[in-house]
Biopython code that builds the backbone (N, CA, C, O; Angstrom):
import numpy as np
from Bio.PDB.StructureBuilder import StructureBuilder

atoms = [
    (1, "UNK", "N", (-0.488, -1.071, -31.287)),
    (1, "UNK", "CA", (-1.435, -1.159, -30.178)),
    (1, "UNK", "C", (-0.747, -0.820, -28.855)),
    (1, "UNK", "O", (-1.516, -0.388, -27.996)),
    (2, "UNK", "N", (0.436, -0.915, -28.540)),
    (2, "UNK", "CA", (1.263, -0.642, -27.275)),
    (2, "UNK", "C", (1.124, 0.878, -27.629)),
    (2, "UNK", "O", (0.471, 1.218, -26.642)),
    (3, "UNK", "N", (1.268, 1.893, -28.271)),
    (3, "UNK", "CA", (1.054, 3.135, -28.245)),
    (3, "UNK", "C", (-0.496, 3.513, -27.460)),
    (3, "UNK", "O", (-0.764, 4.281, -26.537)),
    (4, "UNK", "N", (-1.118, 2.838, -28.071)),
    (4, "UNK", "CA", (-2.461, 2.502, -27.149)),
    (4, "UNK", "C", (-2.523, 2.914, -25.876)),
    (4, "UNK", "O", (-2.609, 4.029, -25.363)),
    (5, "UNK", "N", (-2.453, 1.580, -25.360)),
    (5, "UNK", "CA", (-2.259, 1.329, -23.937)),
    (5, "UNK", "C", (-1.512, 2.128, -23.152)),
    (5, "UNK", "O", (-1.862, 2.403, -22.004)),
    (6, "UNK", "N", (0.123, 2.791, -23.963)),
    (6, "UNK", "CA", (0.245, 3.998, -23.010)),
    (6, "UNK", "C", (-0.595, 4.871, -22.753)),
    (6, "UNK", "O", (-0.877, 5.061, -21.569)),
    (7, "UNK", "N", (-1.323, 5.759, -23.932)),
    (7, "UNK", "CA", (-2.071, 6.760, -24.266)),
    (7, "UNK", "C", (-3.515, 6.366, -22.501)),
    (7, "UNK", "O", (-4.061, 6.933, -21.554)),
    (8, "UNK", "N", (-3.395, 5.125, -23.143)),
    (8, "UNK", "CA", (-5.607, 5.277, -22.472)),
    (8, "UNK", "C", (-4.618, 4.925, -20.741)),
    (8, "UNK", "O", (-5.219, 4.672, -19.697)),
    (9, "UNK", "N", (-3.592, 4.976, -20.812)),
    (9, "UNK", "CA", (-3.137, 4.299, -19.478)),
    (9, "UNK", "C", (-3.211, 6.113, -18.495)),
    (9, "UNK", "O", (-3.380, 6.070, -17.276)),
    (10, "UNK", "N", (-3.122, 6.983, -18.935)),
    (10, "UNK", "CA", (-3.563, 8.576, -18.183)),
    (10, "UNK", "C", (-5.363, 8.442, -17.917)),
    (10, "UNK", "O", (-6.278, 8.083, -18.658)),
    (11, "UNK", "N", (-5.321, 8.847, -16.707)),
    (11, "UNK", "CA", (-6.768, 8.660, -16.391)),
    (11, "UNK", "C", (-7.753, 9.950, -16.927)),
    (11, "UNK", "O", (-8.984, 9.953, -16.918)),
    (12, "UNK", "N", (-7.134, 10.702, -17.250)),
    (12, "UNK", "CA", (-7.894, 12.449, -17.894)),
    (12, "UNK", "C", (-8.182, 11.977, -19.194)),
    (12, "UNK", "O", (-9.325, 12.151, -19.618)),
    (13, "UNK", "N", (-7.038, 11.206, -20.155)),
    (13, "UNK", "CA", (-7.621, 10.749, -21.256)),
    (13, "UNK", "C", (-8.578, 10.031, -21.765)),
    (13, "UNK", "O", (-9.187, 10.295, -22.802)),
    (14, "UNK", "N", (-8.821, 8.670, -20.729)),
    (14, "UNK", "CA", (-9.751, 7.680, -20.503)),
    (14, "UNK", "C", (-11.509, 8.571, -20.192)),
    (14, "UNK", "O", (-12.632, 8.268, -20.594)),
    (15, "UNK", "N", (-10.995, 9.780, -19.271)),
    (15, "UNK", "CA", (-11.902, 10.621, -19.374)),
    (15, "UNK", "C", (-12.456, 11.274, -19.890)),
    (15, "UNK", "O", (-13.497, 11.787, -19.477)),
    (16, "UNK", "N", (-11.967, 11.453, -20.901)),
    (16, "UNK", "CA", (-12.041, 12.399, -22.312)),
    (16, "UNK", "C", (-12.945, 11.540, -23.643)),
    (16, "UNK", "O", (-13.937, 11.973, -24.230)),
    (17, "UNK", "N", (-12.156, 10.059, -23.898)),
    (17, "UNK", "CA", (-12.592, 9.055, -24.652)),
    (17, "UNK", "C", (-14.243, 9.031, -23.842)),
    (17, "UNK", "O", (-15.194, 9.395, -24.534)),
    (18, "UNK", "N", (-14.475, 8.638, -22.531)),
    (18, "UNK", "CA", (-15.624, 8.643, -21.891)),
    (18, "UNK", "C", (-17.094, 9.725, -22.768)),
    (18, "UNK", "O", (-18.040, 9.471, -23.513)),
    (19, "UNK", "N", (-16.531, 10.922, -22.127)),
    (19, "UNK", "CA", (-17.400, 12.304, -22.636)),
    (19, "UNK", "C", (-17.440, 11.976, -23.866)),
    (19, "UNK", "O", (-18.400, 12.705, -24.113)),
    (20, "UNK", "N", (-17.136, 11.328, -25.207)),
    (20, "UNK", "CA", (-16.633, 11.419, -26.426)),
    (20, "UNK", "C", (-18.009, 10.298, -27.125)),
    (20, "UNK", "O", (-18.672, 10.448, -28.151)),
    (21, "UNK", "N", (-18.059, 9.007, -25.905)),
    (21, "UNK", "CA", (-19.061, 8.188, -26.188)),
    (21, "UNK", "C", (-20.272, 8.802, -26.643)),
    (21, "UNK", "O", (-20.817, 8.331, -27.641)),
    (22, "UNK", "N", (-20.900, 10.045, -25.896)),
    (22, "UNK", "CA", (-21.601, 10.365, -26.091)),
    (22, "UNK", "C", (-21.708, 11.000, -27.357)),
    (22, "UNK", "O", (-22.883, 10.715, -27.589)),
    (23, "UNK", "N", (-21.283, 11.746, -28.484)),
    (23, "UNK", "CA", (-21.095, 12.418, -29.380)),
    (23, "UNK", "C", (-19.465, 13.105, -29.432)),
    (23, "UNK", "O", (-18.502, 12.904, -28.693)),
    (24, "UNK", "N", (-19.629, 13.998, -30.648)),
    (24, "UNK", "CA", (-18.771, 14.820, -30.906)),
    (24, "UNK", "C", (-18.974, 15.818, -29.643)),
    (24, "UNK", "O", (-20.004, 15.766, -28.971)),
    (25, "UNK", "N", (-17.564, 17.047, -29.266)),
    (25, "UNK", "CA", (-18.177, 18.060, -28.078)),
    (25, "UNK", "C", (-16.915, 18.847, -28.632)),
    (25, "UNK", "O", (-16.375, 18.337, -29.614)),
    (26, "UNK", "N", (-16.477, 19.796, -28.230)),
    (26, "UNK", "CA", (-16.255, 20.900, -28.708)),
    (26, "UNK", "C", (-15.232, 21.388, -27.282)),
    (26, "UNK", "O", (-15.657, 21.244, -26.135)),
    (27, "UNK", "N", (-14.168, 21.839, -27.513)),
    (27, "UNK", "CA", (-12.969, 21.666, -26.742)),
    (27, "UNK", "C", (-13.522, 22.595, -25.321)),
    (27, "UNK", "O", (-13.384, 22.208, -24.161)),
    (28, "UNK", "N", (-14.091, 23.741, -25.693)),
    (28, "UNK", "CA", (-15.195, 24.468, -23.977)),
    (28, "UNK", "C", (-15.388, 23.380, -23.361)),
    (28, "UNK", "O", (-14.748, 23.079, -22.354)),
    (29, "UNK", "N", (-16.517, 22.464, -24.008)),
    (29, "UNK", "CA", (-17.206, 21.714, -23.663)),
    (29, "UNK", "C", (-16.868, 20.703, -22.420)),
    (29, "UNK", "O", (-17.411, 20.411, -21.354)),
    (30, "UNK", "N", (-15.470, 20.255, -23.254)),
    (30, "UNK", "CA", (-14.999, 19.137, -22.222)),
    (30, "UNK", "C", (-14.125, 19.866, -21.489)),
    (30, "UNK", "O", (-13.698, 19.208, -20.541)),
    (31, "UNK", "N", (-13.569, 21.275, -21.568)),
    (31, "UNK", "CA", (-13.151, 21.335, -20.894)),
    (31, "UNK", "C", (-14.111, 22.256, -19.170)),
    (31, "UNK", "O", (-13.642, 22.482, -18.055)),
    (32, "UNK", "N", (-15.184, 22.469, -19.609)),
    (32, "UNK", "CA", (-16.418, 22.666, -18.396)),
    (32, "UNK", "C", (-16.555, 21.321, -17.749)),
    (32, "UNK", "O", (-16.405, 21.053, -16.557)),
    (33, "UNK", "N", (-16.905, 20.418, -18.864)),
    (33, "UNK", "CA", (-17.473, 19.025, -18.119)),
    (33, "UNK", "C", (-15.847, 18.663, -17.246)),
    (33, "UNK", "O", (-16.210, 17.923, -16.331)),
    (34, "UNK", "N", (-14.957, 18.765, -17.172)),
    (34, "UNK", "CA", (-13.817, 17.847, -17.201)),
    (34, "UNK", "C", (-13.666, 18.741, -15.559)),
    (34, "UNK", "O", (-13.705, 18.186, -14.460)),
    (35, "UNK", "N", (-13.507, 20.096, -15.789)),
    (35, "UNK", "CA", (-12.688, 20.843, -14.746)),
    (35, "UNK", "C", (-11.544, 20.612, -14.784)),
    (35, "UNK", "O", (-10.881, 20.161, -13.849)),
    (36, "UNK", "N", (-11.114, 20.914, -15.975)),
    (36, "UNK", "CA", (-9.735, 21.463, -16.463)),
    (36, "UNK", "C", (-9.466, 22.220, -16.802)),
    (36, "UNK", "O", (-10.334, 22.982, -17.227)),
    (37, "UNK", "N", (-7.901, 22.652, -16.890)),
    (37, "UNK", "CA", (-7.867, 23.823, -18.220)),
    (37, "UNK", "C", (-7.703, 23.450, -19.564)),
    (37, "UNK", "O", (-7.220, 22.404, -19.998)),
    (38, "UNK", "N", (-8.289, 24.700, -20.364)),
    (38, "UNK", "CA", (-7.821, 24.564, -21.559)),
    (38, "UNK", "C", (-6.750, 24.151, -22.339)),
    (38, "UNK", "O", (-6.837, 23.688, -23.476)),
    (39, "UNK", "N", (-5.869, 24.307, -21.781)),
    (39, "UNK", "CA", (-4.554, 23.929, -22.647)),
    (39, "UNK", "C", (-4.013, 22.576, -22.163)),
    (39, "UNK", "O", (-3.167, 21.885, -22.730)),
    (40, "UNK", "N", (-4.771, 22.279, -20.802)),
    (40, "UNK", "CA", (-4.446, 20.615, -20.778)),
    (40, "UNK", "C", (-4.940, 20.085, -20.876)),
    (40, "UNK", "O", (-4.495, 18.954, -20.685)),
    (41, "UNK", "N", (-6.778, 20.211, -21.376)),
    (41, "UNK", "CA", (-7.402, 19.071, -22.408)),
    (41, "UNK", "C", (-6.941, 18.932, -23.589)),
    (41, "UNK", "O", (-6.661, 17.837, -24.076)),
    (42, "UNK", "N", (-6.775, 20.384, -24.355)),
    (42, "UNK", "CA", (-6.038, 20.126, -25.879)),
    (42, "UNK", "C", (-4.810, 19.547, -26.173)),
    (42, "UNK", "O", (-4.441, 19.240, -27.306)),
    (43, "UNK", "N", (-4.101, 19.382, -25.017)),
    (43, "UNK", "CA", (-2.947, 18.634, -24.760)),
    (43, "UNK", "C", (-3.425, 17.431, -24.898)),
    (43, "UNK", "O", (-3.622, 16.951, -26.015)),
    (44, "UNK", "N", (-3.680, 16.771, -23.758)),
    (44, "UNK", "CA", (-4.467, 15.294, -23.717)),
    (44, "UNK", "C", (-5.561, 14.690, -25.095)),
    (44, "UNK", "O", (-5.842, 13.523, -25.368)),
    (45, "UNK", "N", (-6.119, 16.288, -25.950)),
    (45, "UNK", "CA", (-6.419, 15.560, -27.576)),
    (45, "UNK", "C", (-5.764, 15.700, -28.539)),
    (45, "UNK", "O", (-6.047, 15.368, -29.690)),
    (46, "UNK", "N", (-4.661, 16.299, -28.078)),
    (46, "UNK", "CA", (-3.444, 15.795, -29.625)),
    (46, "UNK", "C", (-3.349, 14.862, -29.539)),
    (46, "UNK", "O", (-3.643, 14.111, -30.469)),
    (47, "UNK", "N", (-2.652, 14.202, -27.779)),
    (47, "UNK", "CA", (-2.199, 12.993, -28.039)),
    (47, "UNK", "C", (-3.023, 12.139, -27.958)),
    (47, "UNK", "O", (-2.538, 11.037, -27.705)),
    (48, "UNK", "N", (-4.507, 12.177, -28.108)),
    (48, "UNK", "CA", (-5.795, 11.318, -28.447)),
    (48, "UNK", "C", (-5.723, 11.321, -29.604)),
    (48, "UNK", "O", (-5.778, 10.195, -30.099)),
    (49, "UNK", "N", (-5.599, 12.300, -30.423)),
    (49, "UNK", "CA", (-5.791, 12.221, -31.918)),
    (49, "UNK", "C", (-4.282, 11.978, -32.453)),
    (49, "UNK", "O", (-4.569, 11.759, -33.630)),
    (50, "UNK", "N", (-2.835, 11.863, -32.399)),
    (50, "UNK", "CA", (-1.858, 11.191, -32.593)),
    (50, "UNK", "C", (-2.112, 9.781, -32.679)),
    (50, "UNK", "O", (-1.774, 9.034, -33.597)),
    (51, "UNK", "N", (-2.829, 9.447, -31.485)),
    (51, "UNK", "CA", (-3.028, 8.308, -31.645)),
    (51, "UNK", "C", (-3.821, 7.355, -31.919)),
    (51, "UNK", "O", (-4.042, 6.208, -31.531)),
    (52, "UNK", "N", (-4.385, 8.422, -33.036)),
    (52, "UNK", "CA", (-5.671, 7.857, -33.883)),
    (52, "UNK", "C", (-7.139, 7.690, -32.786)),
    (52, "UNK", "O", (-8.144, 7.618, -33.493)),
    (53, "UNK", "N", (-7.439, 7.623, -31.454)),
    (53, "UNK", "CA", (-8.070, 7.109, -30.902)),
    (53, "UNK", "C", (-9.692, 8.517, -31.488)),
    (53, "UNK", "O", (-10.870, 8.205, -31.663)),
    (54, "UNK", "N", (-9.072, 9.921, -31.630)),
    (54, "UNK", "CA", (-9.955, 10.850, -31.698)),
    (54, "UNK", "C", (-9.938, 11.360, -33.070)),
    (54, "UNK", "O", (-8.996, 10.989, -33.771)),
    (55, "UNK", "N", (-10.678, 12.025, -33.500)),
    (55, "UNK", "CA", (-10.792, 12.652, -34.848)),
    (55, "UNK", "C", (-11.302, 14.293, -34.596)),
    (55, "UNK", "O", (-11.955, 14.609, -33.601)),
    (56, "UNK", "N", (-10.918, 15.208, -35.592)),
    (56, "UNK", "CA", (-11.333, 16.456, -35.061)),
    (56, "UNK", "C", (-11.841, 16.975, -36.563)),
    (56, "UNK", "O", (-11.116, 16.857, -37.551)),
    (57, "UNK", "N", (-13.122, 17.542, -36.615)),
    (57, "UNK", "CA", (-13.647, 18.242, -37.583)),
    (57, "UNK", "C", (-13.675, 19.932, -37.338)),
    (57, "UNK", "O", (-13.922, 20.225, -36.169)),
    (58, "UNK", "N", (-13.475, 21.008, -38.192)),
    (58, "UNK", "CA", (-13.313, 22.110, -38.065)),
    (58, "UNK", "C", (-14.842, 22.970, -38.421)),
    (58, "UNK", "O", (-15.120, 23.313, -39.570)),
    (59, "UNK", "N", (-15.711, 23.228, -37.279)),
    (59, "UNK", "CA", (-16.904, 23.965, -37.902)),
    (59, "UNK", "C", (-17.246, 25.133, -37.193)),
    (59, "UNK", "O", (-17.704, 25.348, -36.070)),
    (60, "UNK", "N", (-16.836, 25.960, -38.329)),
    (60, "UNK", "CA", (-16.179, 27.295, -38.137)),
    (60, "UNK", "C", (-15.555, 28.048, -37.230)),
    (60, "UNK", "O", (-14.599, 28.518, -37.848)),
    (61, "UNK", "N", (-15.521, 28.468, -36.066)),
    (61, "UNK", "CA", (-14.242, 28.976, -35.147)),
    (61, "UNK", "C", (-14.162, 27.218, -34.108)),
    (61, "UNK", "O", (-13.326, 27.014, -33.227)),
    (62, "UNK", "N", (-15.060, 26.371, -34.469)),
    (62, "UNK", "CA", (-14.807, 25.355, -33.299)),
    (62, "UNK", "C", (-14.384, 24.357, -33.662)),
    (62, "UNK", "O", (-14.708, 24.104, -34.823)),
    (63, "UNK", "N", (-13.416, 23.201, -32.904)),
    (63, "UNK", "CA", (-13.121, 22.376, -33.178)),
    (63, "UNK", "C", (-13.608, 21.068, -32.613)),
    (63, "UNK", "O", (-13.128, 20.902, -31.491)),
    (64, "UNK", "N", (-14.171, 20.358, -32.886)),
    (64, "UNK", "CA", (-15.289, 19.340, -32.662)),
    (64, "UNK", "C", (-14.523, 17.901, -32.515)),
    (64, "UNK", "O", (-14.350, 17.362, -33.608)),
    (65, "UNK", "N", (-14.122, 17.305, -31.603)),
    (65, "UNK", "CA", (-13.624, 15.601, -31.472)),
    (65, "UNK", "C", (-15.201, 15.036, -31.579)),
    (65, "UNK", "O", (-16.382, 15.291, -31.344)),
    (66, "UNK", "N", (-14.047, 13.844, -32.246)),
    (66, "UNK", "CA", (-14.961, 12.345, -31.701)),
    (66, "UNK", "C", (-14.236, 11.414, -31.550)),
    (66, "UNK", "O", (-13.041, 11.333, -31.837)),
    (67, "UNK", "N", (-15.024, 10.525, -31.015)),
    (67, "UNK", "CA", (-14.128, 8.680, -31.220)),
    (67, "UNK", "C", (-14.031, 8.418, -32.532)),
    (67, "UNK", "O", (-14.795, 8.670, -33.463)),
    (68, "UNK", "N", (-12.658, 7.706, -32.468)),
    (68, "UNK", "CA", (-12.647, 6.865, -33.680)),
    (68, "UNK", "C", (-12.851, 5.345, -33.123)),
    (68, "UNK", "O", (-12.265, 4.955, -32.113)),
    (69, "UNK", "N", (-13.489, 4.755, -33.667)),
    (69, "UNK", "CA", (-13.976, 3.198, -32.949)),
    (69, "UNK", "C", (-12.661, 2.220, -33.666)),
    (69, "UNK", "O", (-12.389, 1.297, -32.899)),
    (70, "UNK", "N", (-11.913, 2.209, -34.769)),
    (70, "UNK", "CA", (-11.038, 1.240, -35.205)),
    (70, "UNK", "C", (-9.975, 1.363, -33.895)),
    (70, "UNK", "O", (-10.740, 1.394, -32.931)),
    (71, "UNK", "N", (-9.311, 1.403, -33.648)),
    (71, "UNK", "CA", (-8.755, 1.001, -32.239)),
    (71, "UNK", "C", (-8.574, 0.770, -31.217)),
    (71, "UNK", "O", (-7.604, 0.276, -30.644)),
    (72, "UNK", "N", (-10.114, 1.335, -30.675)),
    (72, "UNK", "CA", (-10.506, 0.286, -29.856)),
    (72, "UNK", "C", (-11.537, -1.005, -29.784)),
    (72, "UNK", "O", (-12.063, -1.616, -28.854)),
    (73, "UNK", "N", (-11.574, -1.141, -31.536)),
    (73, "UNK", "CA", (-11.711, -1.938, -31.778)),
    (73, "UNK", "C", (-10.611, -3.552, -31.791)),
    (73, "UNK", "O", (-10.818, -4.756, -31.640)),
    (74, "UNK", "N", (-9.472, -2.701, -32.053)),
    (74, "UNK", "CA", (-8.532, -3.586, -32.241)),
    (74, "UNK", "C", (-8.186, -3.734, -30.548)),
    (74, "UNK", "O", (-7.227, -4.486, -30.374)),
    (75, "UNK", "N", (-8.563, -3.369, -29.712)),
    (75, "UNK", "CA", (-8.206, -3.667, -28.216)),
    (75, "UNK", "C", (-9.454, -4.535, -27.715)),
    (75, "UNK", "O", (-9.254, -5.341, -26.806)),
    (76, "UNK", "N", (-10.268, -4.453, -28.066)),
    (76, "UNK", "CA", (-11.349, -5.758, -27.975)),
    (76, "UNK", "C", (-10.829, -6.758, -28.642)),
    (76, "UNK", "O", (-10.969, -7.768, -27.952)),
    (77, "UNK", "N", (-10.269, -7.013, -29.688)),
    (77, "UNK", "CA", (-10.390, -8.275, -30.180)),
    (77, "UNK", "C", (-9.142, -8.680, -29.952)),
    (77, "UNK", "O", (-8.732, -9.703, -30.501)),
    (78, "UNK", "N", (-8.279, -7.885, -29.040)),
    (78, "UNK", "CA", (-7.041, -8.153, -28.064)),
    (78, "UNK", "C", (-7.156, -9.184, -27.278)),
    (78, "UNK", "O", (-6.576, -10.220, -26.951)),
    (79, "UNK", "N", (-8.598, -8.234, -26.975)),
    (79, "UNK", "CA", (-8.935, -8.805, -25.507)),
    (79, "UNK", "C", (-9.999, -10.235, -25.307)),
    (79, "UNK", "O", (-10.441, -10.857, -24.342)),
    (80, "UNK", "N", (-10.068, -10.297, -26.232)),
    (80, "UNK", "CA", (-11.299, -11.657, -26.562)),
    (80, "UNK", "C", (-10.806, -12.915, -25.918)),
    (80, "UNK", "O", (-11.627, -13.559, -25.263)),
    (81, "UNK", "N", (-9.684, -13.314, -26.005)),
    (81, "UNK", "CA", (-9.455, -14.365, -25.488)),
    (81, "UNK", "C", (-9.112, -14.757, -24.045)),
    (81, "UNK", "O", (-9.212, -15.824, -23.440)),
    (82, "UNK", "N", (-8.606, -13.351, -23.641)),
    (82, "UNK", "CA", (-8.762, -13.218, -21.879)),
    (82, "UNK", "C", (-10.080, -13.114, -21.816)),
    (82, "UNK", "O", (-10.334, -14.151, -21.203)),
    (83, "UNK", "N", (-11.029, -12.641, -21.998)),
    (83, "UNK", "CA", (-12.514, -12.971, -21.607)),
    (83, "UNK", "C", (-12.815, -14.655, -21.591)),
    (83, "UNK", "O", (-13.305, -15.328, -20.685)),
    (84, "UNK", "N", (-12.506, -14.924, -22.454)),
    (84, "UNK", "CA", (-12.874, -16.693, -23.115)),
    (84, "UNK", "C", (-11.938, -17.272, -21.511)),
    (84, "UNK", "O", (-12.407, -18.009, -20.643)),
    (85, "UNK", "N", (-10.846, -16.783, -21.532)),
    (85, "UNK", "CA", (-10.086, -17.354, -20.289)),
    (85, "UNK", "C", (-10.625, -16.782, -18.815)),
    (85, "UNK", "O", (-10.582, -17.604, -17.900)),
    (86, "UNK", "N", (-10.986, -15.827, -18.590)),
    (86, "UNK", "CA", (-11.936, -15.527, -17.404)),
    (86, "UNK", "C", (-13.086, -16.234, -17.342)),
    (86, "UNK", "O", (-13.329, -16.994, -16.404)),
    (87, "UNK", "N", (-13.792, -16.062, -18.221)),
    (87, "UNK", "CA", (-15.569, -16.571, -18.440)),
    (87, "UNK", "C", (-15.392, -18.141, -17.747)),
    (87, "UNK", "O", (-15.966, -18.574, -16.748)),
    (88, "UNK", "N", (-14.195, -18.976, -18.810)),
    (88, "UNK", "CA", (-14.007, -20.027, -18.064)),
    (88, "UNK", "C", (-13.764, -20.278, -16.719)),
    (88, "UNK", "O", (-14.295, -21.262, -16.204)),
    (89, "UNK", "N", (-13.147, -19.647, -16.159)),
    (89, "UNK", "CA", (-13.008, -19.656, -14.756)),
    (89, "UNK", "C", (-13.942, -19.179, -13.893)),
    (89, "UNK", "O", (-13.941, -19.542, -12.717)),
    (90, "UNK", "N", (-14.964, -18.197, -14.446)),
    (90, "UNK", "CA", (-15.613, -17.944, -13.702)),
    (90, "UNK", "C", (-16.212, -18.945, -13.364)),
    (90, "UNK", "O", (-15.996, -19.380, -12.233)),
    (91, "UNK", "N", (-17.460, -19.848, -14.524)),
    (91, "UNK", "CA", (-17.816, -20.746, -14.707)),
    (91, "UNK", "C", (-17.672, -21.974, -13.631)),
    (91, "UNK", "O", (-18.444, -22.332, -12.742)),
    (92, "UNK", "N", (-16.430, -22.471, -14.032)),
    (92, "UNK", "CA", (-15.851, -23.036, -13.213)),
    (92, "UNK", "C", (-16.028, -23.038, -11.595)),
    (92, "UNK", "O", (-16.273, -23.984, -10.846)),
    (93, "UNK", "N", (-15.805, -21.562, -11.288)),
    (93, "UNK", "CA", (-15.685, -21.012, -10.173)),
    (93, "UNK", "C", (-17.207, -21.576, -9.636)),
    (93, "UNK", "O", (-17.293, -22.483, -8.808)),
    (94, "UNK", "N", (-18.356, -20.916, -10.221)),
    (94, "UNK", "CA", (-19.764, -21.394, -9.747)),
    (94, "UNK", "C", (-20.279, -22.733, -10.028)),
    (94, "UNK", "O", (-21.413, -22.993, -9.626)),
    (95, "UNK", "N", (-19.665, -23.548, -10.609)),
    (95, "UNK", "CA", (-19.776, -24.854, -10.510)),
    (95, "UNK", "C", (-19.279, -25.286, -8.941)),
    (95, "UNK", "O", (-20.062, -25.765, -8.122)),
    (96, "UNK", "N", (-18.441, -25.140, -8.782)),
    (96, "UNK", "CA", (-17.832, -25.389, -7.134)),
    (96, "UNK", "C", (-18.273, -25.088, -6.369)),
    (96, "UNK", "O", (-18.113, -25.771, -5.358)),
    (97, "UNK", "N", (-19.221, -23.750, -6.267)),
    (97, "UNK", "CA", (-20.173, -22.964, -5.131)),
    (97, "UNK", "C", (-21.286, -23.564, -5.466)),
    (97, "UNK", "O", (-21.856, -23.897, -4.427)),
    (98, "UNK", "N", (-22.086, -23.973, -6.706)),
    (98, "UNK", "CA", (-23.087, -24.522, -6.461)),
    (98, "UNK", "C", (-23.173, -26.219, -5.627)),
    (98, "UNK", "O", (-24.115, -26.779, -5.066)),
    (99, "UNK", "N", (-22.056, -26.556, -5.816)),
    (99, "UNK", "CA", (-21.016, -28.315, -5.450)),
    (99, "UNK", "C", (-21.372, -28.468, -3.822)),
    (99, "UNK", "O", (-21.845, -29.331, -3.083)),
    (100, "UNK", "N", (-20.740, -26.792, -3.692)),
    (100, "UNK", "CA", (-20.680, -26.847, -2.183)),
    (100, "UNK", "C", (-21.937, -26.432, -1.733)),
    (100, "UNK", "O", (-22.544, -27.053, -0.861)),
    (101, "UNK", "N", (-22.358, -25.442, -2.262)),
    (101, "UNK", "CA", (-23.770, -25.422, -1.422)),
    (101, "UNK", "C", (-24.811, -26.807, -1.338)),
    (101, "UNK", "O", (-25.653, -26.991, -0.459)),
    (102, "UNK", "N", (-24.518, -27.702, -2.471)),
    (102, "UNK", "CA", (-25.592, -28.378, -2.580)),
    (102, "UNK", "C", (-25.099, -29.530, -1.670)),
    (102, "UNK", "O", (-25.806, -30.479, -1.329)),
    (103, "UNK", "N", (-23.924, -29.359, -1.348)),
    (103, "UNK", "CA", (-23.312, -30.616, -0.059)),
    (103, "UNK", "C", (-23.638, -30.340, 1.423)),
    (103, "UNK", "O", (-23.908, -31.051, 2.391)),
    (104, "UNK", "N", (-23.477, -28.765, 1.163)),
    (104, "UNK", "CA", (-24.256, -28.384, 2.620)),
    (104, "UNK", "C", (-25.454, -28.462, 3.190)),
    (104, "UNK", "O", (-25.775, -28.477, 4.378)),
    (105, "UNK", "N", (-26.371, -28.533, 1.753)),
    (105, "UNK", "CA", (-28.104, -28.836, 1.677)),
    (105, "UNK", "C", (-28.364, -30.361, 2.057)),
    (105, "UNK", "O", (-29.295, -30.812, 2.725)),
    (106, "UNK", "N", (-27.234, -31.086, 1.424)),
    (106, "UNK", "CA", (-27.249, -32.970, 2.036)),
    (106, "UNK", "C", (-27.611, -33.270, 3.657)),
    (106, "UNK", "O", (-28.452, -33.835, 4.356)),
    (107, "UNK", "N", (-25.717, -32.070, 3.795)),
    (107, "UNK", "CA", (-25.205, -32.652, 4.855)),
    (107, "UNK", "C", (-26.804, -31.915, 6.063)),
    (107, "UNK", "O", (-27.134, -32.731, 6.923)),
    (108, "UNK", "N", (-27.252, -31.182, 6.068)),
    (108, "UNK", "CA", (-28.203, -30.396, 7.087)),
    (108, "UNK", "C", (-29.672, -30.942, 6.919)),
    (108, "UNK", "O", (-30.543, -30.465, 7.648)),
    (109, "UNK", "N", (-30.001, -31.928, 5.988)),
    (109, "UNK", "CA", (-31.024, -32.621, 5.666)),
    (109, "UNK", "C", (-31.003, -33.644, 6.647)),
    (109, "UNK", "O", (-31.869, -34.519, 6.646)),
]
sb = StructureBuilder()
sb.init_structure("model")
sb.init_model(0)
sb.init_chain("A")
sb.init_seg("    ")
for serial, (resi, resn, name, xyz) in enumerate(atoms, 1):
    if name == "N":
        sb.init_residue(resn, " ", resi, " ")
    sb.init_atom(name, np.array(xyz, "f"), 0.0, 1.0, " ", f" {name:<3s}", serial, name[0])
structure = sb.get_structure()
């Protein structure tokens, strides 16, 4: 998973995974949508697909990515317990703002 996090840590790649949500697209494709060149999106999907994050099917002169969802699957369920630890705090957090507002509603009564 640290191979990961380097990989999605380039912001063109994160961009790439993005366009990808939507379907499979076809290396033109992203590279029109992207405003890049060619040879440095296909750069940025080797090392998407090295690192398992992309998959590439061959239909006939084109080469077609997609997401692969198992790893960032495994970065959600990374991440599950920092949510559980935020959520709490948030929580928390609006318990105290509602505390205080409702002391300010006393005190102005």
């Amino acid at each position: 998973m640290g191979n990961t996090f380097e990989v999605l840590a380039e912001p063109n790649r994160r961009r790439i995974l993005d366009e990808l949500r939507a379907g499979e697209r076809p290396v033109n494709e992203l590279v029109q949508i992207l405003g890049m060149s060619q040879p440095g999106v296909s750069r940025h999907l080797r090392v998407l697909r090295e690192a398992g994050l992309v998959e590439v099917r061959q239909d006939a002169q084109r080469r077609l990515y997609r997401l692969r969802p198992d790893p960032l699957q495994e970065i959600d369920a990374w991440l599950e317990p920092y949510r559980r630890f935020w959520a709490d705090r948030l929580d928390a957090l609006e318990a105290h703002l509602d505390r205080q507002a409702s002391s300010r509603k006393d005190i102005e009564e």
